[in-house]
N, C-alpha and C positions, 0 to 999 in steps of 0.2 A: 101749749108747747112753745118755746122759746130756745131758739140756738141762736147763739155766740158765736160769732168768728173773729180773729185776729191775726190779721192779713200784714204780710210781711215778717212771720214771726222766726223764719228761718235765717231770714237774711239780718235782723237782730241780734240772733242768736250768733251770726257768723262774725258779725261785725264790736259788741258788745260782749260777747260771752255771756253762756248759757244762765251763768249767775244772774244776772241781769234778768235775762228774760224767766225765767223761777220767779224772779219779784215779782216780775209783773204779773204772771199766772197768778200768784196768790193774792197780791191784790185783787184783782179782779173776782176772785174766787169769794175773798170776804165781802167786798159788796153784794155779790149774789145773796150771799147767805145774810147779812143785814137787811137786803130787800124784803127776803123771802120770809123774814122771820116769823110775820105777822099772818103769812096765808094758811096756815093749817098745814096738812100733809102735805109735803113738797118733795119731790127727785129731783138734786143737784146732783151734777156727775160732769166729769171732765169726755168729753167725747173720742176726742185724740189729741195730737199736741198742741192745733191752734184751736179747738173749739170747744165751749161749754153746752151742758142742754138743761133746762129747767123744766119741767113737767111740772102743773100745778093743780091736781084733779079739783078743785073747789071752789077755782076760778070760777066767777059770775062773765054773761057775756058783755054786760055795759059798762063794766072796769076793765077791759081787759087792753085794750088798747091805752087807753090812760098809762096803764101799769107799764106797758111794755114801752113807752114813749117815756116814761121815770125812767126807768131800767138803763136802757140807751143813754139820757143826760147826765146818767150819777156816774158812768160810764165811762162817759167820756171826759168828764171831771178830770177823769185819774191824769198826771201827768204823762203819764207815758205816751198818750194821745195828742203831746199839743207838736208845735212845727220842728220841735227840735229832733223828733224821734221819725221811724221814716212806717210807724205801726200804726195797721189802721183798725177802725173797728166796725164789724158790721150786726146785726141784728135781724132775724127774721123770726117770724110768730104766726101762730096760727091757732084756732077755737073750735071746739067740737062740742054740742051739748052732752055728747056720749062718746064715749070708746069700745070700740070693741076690734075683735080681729079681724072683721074687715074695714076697716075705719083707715083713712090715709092722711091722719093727722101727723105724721112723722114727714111724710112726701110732701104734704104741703106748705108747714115751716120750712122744709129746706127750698122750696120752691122761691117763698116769700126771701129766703136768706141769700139767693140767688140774687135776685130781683135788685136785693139791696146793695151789695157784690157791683153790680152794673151800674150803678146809678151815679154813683160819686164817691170819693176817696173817703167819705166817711157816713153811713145812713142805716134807718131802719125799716124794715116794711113790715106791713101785715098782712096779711092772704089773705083775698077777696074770695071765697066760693064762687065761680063763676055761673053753676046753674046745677038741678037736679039732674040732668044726663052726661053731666063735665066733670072729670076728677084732673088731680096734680097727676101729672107724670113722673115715676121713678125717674133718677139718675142714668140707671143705665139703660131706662127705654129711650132716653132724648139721645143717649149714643147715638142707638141704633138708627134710630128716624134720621139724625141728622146725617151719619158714614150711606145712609139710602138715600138722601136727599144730595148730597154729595155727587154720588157717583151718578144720579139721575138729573143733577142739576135744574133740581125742581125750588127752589129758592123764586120767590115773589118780590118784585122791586115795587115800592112805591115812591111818590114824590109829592116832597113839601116845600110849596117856596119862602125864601128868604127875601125880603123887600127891602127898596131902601124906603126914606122917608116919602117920600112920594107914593109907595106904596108900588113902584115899579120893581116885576121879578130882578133880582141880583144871582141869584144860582138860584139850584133846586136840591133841596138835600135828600139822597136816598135813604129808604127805608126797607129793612127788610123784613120779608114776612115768610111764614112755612106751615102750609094747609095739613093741619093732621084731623083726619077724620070730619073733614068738611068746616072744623074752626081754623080761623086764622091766628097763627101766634106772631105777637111783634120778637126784634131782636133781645128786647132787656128779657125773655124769658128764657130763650134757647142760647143765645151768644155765652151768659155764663159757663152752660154746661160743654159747650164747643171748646171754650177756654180750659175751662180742667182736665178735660180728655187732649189736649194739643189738637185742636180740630180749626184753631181760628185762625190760620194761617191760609187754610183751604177755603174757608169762607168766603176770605177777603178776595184770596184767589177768584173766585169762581162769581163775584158779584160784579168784581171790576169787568170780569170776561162777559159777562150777563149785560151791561154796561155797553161794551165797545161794541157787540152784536145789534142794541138796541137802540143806539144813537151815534150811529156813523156820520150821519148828516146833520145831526142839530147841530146849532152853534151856541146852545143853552149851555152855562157852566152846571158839574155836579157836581156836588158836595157827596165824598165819598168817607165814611168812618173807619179808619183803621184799627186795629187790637192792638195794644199796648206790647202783646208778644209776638202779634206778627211782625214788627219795625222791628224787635230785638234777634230775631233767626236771620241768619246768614244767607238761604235759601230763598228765601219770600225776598229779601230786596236785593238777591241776583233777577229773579223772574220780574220782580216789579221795576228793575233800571232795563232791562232786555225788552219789555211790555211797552214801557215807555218808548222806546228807540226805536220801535217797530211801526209804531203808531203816533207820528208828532202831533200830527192834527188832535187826536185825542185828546193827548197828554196834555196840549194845552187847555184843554175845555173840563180841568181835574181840579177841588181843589181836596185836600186831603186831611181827615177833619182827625186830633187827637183827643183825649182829656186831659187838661191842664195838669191831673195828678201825674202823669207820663212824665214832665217835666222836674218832679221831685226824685220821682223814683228810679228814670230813666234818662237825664239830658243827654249821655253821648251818644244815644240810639235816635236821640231826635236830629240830633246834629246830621248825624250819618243820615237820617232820613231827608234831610233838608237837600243837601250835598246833593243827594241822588236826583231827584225831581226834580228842584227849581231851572238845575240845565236846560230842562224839556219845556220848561212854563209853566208847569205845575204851582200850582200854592199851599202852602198848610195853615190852618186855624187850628185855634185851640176852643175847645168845648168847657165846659164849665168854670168860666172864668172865674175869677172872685174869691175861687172857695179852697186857694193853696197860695194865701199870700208869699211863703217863700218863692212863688216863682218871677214876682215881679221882674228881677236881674236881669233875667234872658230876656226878657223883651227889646233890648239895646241889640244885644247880638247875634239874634236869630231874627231872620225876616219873615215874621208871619204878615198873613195877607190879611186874616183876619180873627177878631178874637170874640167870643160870643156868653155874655156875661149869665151866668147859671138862674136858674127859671123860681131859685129859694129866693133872690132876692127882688125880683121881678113879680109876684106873686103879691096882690094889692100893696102895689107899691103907692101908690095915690094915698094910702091912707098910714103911711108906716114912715114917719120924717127918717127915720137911722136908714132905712135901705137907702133914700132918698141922695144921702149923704154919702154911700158908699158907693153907690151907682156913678154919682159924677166924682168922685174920685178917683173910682177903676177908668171911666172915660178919659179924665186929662192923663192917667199915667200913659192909656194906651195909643191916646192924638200925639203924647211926647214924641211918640214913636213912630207914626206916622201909619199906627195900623186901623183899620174899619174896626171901629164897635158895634155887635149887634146883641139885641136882646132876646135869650130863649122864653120861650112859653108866654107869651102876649094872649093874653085872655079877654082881656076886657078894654073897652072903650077909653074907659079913665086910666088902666093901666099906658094904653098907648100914649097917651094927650100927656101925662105924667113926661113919659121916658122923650116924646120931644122936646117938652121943654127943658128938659134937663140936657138935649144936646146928644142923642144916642143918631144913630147912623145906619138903624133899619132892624128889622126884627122876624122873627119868626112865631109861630103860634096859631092854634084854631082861629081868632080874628083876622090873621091876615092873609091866612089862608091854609084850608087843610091840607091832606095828603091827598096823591094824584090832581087837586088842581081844582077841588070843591071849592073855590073862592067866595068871601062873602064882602059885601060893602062896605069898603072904608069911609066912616063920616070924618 
């Protein structure tokens, strides 16, 4: 099972007219169907207005991910995907050797569709079956868990730190997690669904307040994530300029982390966002750097504290000359400007020993140290 999504397609619609976006529906529609051509019996069907669903009964389980990682790049080919359009495309998939009516192969694609929704302005994922006694959760049971987790303020903080080259903590970035049934979920599986119900506004609420209850007295910085739609409601950054005002010491020890796609989709919300916090000492970085070249521009005129280069490109870099090449290019654009570079997902040894010498300014990742403060030896 394979769904489609194409994110942003209302505001294309708004901005281009609907003719426009028709084309691109049917483009997209004919590559499915050229994909598809060759697998036997196949269900293509248009979902609703941004989403396709591909059902493929014949599918083998050691092609399937191959296929669906095709799928995505012919995909994304299409022009309407490249920087000039503001449309993005997401991909989630999922494998069952069987179907039947109890089977939660439709829950678990959209799960994986989720997944991929969170991750970055444009990706695919596959759903991992996480165990014989573990299924996907419906949509609207992650509602419900999360409007209970909510009002119970049962959200799980953890912390990962960010180092500089020394390997000395620089912040710690929160992490959040929510115990359903004795498993821990990270944020990239619930956050999505928070998101499409309007629920992430609360979130954000309720983690910064989770936050100030549990570190009145460190003087550690934290790296806090906002939602792209929390910074754009009027509400959220009355209580978050009031939050801040109430609490200076705080506010100073905040920095306030976005995704650099925020920037494409949203600059005056980040402006507005900037405006409000910096008064207090506040900082923002941007998260997945790299991977929306249009936003180089703002780097002049917004003052991020710091910016933190996406984890596709950092990802054995030691052995990949083009990341190599792009890494210290994103660097000098962002020394132009006088902001800290740091690297997401630091895995390995020679990935680190790589990103020194290239000139990066601290990193994040299992090698330099997990979540809550599992630290391992820096050679």
């Amino acid at each position: 099972m394979v769904l489609v999504h194409i994110g942003n397609l209302q505001q294309f619609n708004d901005k281009c007219g609907r003719d426009a976006g028709d084309e691109c529906l049917i483009d997209i529609a004919r590559v499915l169907k050229h994909l598809t051509a060759d697998t036997g019996k196949v269900i293509l069907s248009r979902r609703s207005g941004a989403d396709f669903c591909v059902f493929i009964p014949a599918a083998q389980s050691e092609e399937v991910e191959s296929f669906v990682e095709k799928m995505y790049t012919s995909l994304h080919r299409l022009s309407w995907f490249d920087d000039s359009t503001s449309l993005h495309l997401y991909v989630g998939a999922a494998f069952s050797a069987a179907v039947t009516l109890g089977s939660h192969l439709l829950s678990e694609a959209d799960t994986a569709l989720r997944q991929a929704r969170h991750r970055d302005p444009f990706g695919w994922c596959f759903y991992r079956r996480p165990g014989p006694d573990e299924r996907a959760l419906e949509a609207g049971q992650w509602r419900r868990l999360l409007e209970s987790a909510i009002a119970e303020r049962r959200l799980l903080l953890h912390y990962q730190p960010n180092v500089n080259r020394d390997g000395d903590i620089l912040c710690m970035e929160v992490l959040c997690r929510l115990e359903v049934a004795g498993r821990l979920y990270p944020a990239g599986v619930f956050f999505p669904v928070a998101e499409r119900f309007d629920l992430g506004g609360e979130l954000d609420r309720l983690v910064l307040e989770l936050l100030y209850e549990a570190h009145t007295d460190t003087v550690t910085r934290l790296c806090v994530n906002l939602s792209p739609r929390s910074i754009q409601q009027h509400s959220f950054l009355v209580w978050l300029q009031q939050t801040l005002q109430q609490h200076p010491e705080f506010a100073t020890r905040l920095i306030f982390e976005l995704p650099e796609q925020v920037l494409v989709t949203s600059p005056p919300a980040v402006r507005r966002l900037v405006d409000i916090v910096q008064p207090y000492g506040a900082g923002i970085s941007l998260d997945h750097f790299g991977t929306a070249m249009s936003t180089f521009g703002y780097m002049q005129s917004i003052a991020f504290e710091m910016v933190k280069i996406d984890r596709c490109f950092i990802q054995s870099i030691h052995n990949n000359s083009d990341n190599q090449f792009l890494v210290k290019s994103l660097l000098q654009i962002a020394h132009s400007c006088d902001i800290k570079t740091m690297a997401e997902g630091v895995e390995s040894a020679q990935e680190w020993r790589t990103l020194l010498e290239l000139g990066i300014d601290g990193g994040q990742g299992f090698l330099l140290g997990r979540p809550d403060g599992e630290r391992e030896e820096i050679n």
